[in-house]
C-alpha positions in Angstrom: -19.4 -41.3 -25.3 -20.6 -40.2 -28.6 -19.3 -42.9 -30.1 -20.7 -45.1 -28.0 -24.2 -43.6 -28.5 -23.6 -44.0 -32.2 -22.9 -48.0 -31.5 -25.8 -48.5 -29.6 -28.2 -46.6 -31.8 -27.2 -49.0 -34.4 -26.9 -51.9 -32.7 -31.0 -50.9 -31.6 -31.4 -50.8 -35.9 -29.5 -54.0 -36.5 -31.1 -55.7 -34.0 -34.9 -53.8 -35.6 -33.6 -55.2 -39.1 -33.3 -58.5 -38.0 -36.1 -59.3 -35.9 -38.1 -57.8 -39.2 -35.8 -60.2 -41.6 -36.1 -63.5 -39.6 -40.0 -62.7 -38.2 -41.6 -64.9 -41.3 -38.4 -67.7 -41.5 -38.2 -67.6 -37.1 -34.3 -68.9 -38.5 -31.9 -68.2 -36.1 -29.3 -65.8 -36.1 -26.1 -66.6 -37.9 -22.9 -65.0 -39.1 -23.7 -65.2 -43.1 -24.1 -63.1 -45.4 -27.8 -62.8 -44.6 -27.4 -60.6 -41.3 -28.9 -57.3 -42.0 -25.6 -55.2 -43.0 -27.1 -53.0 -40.5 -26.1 -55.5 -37.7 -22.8 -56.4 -39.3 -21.6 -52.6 -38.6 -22.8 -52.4 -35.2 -21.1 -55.0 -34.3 -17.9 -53.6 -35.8 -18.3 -50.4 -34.0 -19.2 -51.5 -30.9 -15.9 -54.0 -31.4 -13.9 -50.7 -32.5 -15.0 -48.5 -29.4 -13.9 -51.5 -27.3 -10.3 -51.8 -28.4 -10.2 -48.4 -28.9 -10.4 -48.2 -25.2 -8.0 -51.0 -24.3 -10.4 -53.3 -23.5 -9.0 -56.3 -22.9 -11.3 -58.4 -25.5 -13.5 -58.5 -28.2 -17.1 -57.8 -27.1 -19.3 -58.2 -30.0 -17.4 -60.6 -32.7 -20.0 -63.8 -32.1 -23.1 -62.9 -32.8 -25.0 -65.1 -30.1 -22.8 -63.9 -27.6 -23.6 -59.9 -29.0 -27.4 -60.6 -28.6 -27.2 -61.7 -25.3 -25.3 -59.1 -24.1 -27.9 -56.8 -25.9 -30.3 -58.2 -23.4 -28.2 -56.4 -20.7 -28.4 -52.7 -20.3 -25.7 -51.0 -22.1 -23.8 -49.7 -19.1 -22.5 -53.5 -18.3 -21.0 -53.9 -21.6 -18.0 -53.6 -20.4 -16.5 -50.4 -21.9 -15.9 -47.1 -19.6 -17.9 -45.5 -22.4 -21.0 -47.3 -22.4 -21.1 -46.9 -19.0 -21.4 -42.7 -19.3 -23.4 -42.7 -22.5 -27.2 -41.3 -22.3 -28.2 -44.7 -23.3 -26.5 -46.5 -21.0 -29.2 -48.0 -19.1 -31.4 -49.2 -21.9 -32.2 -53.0 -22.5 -32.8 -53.6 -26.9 -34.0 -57.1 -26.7 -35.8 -58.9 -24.9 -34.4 -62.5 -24.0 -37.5 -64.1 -22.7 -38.7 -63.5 -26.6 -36.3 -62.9 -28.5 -37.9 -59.2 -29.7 -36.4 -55.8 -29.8 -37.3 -53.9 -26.7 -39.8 -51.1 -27.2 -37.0 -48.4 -26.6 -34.9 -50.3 -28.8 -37.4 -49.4 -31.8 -37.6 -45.9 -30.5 -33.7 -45.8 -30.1 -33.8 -47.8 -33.9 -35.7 -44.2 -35.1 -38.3 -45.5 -36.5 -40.9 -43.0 -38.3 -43.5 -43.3 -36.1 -45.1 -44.9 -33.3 -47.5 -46.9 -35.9 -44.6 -48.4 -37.3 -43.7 -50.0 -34.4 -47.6 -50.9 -33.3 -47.9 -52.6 -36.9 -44.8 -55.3 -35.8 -47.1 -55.7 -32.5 -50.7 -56.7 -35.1 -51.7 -53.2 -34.2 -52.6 -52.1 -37.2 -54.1 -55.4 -38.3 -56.5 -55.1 -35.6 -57.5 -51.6 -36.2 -57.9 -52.3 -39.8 -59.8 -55.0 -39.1 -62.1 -52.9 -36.8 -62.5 -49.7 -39.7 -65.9 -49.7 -40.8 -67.6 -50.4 -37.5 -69.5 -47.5 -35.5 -66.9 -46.1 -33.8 -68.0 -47.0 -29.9 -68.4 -50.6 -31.1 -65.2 -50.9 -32.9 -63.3 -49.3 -29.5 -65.0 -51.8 -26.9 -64.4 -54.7 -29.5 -60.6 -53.4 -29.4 -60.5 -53.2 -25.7 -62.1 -56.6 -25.0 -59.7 -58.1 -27.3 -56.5 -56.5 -26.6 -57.4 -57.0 -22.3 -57.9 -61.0 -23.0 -54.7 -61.5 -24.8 -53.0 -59.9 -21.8 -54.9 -61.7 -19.4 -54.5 -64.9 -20.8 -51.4 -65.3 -23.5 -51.7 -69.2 -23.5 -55.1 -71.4 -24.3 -56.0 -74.2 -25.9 -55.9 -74.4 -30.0 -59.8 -75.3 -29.2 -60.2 -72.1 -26.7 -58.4 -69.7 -29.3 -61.0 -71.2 -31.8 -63.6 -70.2 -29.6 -62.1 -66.7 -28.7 -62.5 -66.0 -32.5 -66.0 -66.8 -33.0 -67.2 -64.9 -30.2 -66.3 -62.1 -31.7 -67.1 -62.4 -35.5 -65.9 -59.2 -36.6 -62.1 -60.4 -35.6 -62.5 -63.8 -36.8 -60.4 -64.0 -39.4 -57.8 -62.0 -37.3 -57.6 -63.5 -34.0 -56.1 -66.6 -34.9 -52.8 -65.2 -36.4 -52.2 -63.3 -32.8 -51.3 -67.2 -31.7 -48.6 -69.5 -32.2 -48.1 -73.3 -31.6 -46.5 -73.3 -28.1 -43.2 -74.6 -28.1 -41.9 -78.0 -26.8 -39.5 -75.5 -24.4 -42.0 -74.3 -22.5 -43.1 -77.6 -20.9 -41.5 -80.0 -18.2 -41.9 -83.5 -20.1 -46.1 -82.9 -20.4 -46.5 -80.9 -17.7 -47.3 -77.4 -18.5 -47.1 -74.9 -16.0 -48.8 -71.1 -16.0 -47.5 -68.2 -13.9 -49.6 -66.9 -11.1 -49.0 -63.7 -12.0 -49.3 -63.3 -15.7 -50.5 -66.7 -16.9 -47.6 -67.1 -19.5 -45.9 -70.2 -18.9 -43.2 -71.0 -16.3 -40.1 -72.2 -18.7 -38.3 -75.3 -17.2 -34.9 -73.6 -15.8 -31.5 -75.7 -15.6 -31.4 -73.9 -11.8 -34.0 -76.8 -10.8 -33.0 -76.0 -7.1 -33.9 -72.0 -7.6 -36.7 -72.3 -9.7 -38.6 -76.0 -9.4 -41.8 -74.7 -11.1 -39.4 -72.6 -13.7 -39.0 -69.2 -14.4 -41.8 -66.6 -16.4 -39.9 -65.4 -19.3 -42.2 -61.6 -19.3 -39.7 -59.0 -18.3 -42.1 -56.8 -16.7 -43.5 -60.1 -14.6 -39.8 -60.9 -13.2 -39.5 -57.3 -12.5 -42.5 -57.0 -10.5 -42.4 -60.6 -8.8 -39.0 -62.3 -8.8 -40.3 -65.4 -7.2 -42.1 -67.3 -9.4 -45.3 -68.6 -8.1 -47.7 -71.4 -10.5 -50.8 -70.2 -10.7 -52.0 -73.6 -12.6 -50.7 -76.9 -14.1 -51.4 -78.7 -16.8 -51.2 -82.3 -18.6 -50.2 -81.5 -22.3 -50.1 -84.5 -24.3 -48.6 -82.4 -27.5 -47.9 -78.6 -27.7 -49.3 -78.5 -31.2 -53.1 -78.5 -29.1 -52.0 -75.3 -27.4 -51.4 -71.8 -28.5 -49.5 -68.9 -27.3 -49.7 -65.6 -28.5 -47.0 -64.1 -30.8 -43.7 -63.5 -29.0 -44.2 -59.8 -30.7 -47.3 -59.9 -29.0 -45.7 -61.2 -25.6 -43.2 -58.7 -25.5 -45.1 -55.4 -26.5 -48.9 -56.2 -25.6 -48.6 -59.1 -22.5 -45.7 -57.9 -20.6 -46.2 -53.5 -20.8 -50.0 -54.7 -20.2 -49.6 -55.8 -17.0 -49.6 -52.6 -15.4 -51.7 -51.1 -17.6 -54.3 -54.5 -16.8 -53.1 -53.6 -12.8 -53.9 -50.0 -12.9 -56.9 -50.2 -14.5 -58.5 -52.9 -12.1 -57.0 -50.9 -8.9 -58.7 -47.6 -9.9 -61.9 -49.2 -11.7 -62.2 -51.1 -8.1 -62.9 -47.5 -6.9 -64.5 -45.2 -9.5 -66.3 -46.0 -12.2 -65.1 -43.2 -14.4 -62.2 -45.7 -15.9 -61.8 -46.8 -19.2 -59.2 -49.1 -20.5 -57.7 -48.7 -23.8 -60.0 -45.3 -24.4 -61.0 -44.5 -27.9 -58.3 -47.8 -29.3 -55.4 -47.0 -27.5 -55.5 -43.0 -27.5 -53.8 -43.6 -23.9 -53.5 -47.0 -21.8 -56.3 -45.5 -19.2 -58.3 -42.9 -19.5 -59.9 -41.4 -16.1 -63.0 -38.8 -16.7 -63.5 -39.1 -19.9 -61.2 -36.7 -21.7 -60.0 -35.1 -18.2 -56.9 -37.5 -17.8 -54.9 -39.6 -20.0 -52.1 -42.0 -18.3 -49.8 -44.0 -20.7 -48.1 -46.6 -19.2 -44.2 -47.3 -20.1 -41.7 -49.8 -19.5 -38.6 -48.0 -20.3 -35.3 -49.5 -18.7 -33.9 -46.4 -19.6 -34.9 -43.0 -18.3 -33.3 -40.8 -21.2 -35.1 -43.5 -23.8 -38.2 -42.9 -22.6 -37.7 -38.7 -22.3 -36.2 -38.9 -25.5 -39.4 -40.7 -26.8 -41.6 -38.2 -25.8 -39.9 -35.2 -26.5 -40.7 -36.2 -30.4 -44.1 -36.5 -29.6 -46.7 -37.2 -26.8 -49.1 -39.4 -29.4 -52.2 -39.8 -28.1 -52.1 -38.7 -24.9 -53.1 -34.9 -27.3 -56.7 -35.7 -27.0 -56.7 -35.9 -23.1 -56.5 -32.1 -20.8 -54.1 -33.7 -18.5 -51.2 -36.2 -19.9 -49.1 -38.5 -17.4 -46.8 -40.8 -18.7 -46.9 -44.0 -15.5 -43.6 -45.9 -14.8 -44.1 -49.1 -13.3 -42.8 -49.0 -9.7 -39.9 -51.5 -9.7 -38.0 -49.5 -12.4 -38.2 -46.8 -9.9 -36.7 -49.0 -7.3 -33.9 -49.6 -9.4 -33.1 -45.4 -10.4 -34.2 -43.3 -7.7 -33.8 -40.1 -10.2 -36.0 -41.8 -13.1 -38.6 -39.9 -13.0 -36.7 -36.3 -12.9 -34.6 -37.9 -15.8 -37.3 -38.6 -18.0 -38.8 -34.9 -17.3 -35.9 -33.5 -17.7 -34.9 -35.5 -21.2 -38.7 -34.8 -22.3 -38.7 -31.0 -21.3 -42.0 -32.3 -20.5 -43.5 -31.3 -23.9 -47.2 -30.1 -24.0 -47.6 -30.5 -20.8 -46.6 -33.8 -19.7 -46.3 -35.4 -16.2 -44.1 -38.5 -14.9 -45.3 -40.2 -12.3 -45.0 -43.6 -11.2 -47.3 -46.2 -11.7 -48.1 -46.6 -7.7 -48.3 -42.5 -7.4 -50.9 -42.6 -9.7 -52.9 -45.2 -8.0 -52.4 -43.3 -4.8 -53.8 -39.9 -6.4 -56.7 -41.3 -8.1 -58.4 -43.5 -5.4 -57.9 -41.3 -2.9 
């Protein structure tokens, strides 16, 4: 088991190195010299604890077959060992974007949470924002940030638009979007989900999914059905925009529920702040009184093990809850005591879930 852990840990770097290496190119992944040694080893390992096992064949020697078994969690890589390890139910990249996971940067060991929050523009919004009064520079961050998640895909024309309604992030916004690719329409029909707005991806299962499938994790989690919640006639994808997959996989799909929870509780109190003092905690509730951070962890020792380091933010606020979405829940009945216990719930910490949060604060 400890190798395993070993393998996976640096399979979660490789995978970190090489989303960091091809993020300027976008070239695709290939067995040349220029993979990220880093990569190249964990392959070997996780090759080595394989055979070492008597498994019956080489798991991880094509490196387009590796990455999309790293889209799997660990524990159905095959291996009796990866099955037992503490990592065994973490996910490292997400397939719908092609990005590292968030709890495969935390299982990477990066420095700090910043480092991962500058991959995501982070930082380049917050420096963009130093200077301004600090209430004004929060509610500029918040409004931002929000309309990103609530709408990933708009026009080249409407992305224009978004910039120069908020001057200060002119110069900014833009570079949150990318052309949107020629994948992610059905001839010139473009189709957005009903639930998250991203767009519905043509699937070869035509019979399963006729509109296509959403390619946000946490939006296939929470609504397996896909429902369109628009259509459009796209006469060239290079006149619409969709934000960074970085962007799609760290800000759109984890802000979901934190866009979810924060409309369910504001809906009933008016003592709800989203995004409170840029991103000290997802929602803050009372001021300074609570401080709920939202995570979407496949794995419940990931996400203990991430907070047992350190709680960030969540510091500034008296009480500190840590909110798994629901469907995660559904899927490990002992989550939430997994987590605690992982986390040794450090200053002070709570796990709840996302819905027992709901329930406690509109009651």
């Amino acid at each position: 088991m400890l190798q395993a852990s070993v393998a996976v840990r640096l399979t979660a770097r490789g995978l970190v190195d090489a989303f960091q290496m091809l993020k300027s190119s976008r070239d695709v992944f290939s067995p040349g010299p220029e993979l990220p040694t880093t990569l190249r080893r964990a392959m070997a390992l996780v090759s080595a604890v394989a055979m070492r096992e008597g498994y019956p064949f080489d798991i991880a020697s094509q490196i387009n077959a590796f990455t999309v078994m790293t889209g799997r969690p660990v524990k159905t890589w095959g291996p009796a060992s990866f099955t037992e390890c503490d990592e065994r139910d973490a996910i490292l990249l997400d397939t719908g974007y092609g990005v590292p996971t968030a709890e495969c940067s935390d299982l990477a060991e990066l420095r700090t949470e910043d480092d991962i929050r500058e991959d995501l523009f982070h930082e380049r919004l917050r420096s963009a924002l130093r200077g301004l009064p600090a209430k004004h520079a929060a509610s500029l961050y918040r409004e931002v940030r929000q309309d990103i998640v609530r709408r990933p895909v708009r026009t080249r024309s409407e992305v224009l638009s978004f910039a120069q309604s908020n001057p200060e992030l002119a110069g900014e916004i833009p570079g949150f979007f990318k052309q949107l690719p020629a994948s992610a329409t059905d001839g010139h029909i473009l189709r957005l989900c009903g639930h998250c707005q991203a767009p519905l991806f043509p699937s070869s299962d035509r019979r399963a999914f006729p509109m296509g499938r959403c390619a946000v994790r946490e939006c296939r989690m929470a609504y397996p059905d896909p429902v369109m919640g628009s259509e459009h006639d796209v006469a060239s994808p290079s006149d619409w925009r969709i934000a960074d997959p970085a962007i799609m996989t760290f800000w759109v799909g984890p802000g979901l529920p934190e866009i979810k929870l924060y409309d369910e509780l504001r809906a009933i109190r008016d003592d709800v702040e989203l995004y409170p003092m840029m991103d000290m905690a997802d929602v803050g509730i009372g001021g300074l009184a609570v401080g709920v951070d939202i995570k979407s962890y496949s794995s419940a020792a990931v996400l203990g093990e991430r907070f047992s380091r350190d709680i960030g933010g969540l510091r500034a606020f008296k009480r500190r809850i840590v909110a798994v979405p629901d469907f995660w829940i559904s899927i490990d009945r002992d989550y939430l005591k997994t987590a605690a216990r992982v986390s040794s719930l450090k200053d002070g910490i709570e796990f709840l879930s996302v819905g027992q949060v709901v329930r406690e604060f509109t009651r």
